[in-house]
C-alpha positions in Angstrom: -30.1 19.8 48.7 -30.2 22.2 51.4 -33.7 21.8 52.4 -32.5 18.3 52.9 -29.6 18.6 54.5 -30.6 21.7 57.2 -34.6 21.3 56.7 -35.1 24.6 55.2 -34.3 26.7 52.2 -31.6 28.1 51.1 -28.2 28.5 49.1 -24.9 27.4 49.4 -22.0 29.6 48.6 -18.2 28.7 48.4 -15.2 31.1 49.8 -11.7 31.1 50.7 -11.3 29.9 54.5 -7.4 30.6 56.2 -6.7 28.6 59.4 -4.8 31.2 61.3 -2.9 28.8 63.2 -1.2 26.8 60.5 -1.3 29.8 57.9 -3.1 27.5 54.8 -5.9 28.6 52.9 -8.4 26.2 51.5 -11.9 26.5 49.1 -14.9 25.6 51.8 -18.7 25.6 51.4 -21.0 27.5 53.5 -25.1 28.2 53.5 -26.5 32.0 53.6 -29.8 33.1 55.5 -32.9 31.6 54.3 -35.6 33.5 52.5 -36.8 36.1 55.2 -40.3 34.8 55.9 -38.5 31.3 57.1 -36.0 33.4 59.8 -32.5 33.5 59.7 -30.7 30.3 58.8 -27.4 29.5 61.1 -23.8 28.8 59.2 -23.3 25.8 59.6 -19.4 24.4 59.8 -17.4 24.9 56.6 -16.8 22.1 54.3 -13.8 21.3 52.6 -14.4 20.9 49.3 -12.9 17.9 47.2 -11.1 17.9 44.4 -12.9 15.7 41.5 -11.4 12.1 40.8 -9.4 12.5 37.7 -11.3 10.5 34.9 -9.8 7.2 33.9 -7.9 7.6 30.6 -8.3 3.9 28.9 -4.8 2.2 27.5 -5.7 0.5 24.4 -3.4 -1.7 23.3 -1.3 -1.4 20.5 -1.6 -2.8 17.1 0.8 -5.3 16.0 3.4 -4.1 13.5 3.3 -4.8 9.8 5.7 -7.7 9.1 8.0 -6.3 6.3 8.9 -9.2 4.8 5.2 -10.3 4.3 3.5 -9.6 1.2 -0.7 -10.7 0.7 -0.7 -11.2 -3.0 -4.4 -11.9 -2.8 -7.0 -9.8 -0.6 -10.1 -12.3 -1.0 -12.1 -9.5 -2.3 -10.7 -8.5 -5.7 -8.4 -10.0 -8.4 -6.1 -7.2 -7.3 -3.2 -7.1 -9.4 -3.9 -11.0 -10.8 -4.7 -11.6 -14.5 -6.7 -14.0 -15.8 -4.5 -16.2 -18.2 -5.5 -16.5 -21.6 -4.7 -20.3 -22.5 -7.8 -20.3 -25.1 -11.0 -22.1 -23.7 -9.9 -21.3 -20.2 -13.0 -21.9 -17.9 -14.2 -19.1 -15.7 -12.0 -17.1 -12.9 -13.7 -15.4 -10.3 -13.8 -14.4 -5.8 -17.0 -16.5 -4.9 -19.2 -15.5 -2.0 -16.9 -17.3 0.8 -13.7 -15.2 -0.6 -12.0 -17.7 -2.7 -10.3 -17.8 -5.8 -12.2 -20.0 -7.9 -11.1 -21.9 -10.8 -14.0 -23.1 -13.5 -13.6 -26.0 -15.7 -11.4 -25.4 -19.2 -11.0 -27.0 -22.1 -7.4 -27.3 -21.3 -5.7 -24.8 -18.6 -7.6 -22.1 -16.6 -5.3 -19.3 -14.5 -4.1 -16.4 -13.3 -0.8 -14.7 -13.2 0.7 -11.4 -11.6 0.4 -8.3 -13.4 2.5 -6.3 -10.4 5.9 -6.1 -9.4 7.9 -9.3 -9.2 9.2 -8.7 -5.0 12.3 -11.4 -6.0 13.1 -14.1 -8.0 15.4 -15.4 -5.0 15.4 -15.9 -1.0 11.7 -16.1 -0.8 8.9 -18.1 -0.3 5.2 -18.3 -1.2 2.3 -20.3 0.4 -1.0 -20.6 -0.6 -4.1 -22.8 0.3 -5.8 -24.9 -2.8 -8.5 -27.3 -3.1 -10.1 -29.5 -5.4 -13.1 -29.3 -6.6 -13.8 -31.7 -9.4 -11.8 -33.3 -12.2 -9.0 -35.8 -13.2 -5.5 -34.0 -13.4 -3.6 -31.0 -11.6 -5.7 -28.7 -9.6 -2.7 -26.7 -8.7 0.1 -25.9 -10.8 2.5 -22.8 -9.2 4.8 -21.4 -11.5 7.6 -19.5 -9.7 11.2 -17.1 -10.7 14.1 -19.0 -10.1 17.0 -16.4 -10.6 16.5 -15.7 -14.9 14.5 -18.7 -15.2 11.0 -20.0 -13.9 10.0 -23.5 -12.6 6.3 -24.7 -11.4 5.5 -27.3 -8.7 2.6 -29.7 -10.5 0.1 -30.9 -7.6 -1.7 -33.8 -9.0 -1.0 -33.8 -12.5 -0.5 -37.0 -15.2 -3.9 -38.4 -14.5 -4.4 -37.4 -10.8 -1.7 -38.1 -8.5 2.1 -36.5 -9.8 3.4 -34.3 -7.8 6.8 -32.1 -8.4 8.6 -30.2 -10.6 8.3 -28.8 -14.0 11.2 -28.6 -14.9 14.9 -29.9 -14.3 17.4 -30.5 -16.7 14.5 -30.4 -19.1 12.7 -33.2 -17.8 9.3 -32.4 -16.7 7.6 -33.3 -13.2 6.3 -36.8 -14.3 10.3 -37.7 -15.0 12.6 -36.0 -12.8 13.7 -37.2 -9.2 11.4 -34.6 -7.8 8.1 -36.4 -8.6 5.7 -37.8 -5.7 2.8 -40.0 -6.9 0.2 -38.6 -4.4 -3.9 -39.1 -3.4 -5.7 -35.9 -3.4 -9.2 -36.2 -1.8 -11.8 -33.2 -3.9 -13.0 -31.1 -0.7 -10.2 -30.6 1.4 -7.9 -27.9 1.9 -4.1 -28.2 1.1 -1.1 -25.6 2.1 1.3 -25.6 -0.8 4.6 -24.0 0.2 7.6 -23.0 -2.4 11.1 -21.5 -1.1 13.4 -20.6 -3.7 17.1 -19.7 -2.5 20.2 -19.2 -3.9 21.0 -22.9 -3.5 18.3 -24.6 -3.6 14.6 -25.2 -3.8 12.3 -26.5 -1.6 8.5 -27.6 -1.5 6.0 -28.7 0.9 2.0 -29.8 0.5 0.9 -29.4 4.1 3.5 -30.5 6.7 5.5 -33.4 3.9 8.3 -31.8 2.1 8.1 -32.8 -1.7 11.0 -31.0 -2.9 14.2 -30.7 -2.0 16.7 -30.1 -5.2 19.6 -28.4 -5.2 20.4 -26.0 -7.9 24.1 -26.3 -8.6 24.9 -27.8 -12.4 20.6 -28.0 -12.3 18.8 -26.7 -15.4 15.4 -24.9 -14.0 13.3 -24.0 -17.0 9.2 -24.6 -17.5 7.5 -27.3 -19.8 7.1 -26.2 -22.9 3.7 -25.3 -24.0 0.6 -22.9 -22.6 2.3 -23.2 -18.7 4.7 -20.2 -20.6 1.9 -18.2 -20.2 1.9 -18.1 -16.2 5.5 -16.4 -15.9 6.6 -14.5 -13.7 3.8 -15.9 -11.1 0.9 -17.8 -12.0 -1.5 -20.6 -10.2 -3.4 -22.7 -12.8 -5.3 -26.2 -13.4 -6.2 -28.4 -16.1 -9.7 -29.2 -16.7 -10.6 -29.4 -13.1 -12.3 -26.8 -10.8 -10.3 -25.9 -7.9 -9.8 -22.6 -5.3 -7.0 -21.1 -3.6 -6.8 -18.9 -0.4 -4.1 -17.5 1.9 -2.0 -16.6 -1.3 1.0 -14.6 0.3 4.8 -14.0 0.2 7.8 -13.7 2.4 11.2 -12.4 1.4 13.8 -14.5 3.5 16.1 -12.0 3.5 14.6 -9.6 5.9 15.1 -10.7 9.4 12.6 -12.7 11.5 
C-alpha cells in the first residue's frame, strides 16, 4: 500500500496528533523513512483515522406465541397418546406416508380413542379433517364428553347418508331431530367441528351447521353397543376406509 500510494517502500505507523489551537487530540497515520538504499522518504500529511462502521446486528422477528387454549391431539407422525380400539375384527390403524390417520376396513367398527388426559368435558370444541375412502356407512363417528355423559356425531351412517347425533333422550342419530340425510363424495376432505357448552351443543361438517340442540331436560348418552368403547374421545368407522387430519382442541374458556 505504500509503494502505491507514495511510489516507494515503506511503513506506516499511527500516533497521537494534538491540534494546539483547539486543544483536541486525535489517532492519525503517518509513513517512516524508506529502507536506506531508496533515500529518505518525506511525512506525508497526517490522516485521521476512522472509526469502523458498527456491524449490522439483524432483527429477527419474533415467533408467534403458543395459543393456550389450543390443544393438537394428533402430530401426523405418531399415534401419540391415541389407542387403537379394540371392537374385535377392527381393520388396520396406522400414519401413512402423507401423515394421515388411516382407517382399514373392519368387520364391523375400526378406531381410536384417547389414552391421555381428558382437557374438559365442557366449553370446548374439537375439529378434525376426515375423508372417505371406500365403503357404504359412517366414515366418521366422533364420540365426545358431555358434562358425566358422552355423545357422538355419526357422519354418514344408516347406509351412507345420516348424519347427527347418537344419542338424545335415548334415540339414536337415525331418530332424533338432530339427523341430516347427507351425500358424501369418497376422496374429498371434510372439516367436522363439535362445541360442547354448558347449554348446548353444536356441530358443523364444513361451513353447514348440523347440530344445534340444546341441553336443558335433554338426555345425552351413547348407542348402546361397541361405540362404548370410544369414550372419553374416540373417531371411528364402520366397514369403510377413511383418514382424519387437523385433529385439535380448543378450550372456550380461555380468552381469544
Amino acid at each position: 500500500m505504500h509503494v502505491a500510494l507514495y511510489q516507494g517502500p515503506g511503513l506506516f505507523i499511527w500516533s497521537i496528533h494534538e491540534d494546539a489551537s483547539s486543544g483536541t487530540s486525535q489517532v492519525v497515520r503517518t509513513s517512516i523513512a524508506a529502507p536506506e538504499d531508496s533515500g529518505p522518504t518525506a511525512p506525508v500529511a497526517a490522516e485521521p483515522l476512522e472509526a469502523a462502521p458498527a456491524p449490522e446486528i439483524a432483527v429477527l422477528p419474533e415467533a408467534p406465541a403458543a395459543d393456550p387454549a389450543v390443544k393438537v391431539l394428533f402430530d401426523g407422525k405418531e399415534l401419540g397418546a391415541w389407542q387403537v380400539t379394540r371392537f374385535g375384527g377392527e381393520g388396520e390403524v396406522f400414519v401413512n406416508e402423507e401423515g394421515f390417520l388411516e382407517f382399514g376396513f373392519g368387520a364391523i367398527m375400526t378406531g381410536v380413542h384417547w389414552g391421555g388426559q381428558v382437557p374438559a368435558v365442557s366449553n370446548y370444541e374439537i375439529t378434525l379433517d376426515a375423508m372417505k375412502l371406500d365403503g357404504n356407512d359412517f366414515f366418521c363417528a366422533l364420540t365426545f364428553p358431555v358434562a358425566n355423559s358422552h355423545a357422538s356425531f355419526v357422519i354418514g351412517g344408516w347406509g351412507g347418508g345420516v348424519v347427527g347425533l347418537s344419542s338424545v333422550d335415548d334415540l339414536d342419530a337415525s331418530e332424533n331431530e338432530t339427523m341430516n340425510i347427507e351425500g358424501f363424495e369418497k376422496n374429498k376432505w371434510h372439516t367436522v367441528r363439535v362445541r360442547v357448552t354448558d347449554q348446548k351443543i353444536e356441530a358443523w361438517i364444513d361451513e353447514d351447521q348440523k347440530v344445534d340442540l340444546e341441553l336443558a331436560g335433554r338426555k345425552i348418552s351413547l348407542r348402546p353397543g361397541d361405540i362404548e368403547l370410544s369414550v372419553p374421545i374416540g373417531i371411528a368407522n364402520f366397514q369403510t376406509r377413511s383418514q382424519f387430519r387437523n385433529i385439535v382442541w380448543r378450550d372456550l374458556s380461555v380468552p381469544e
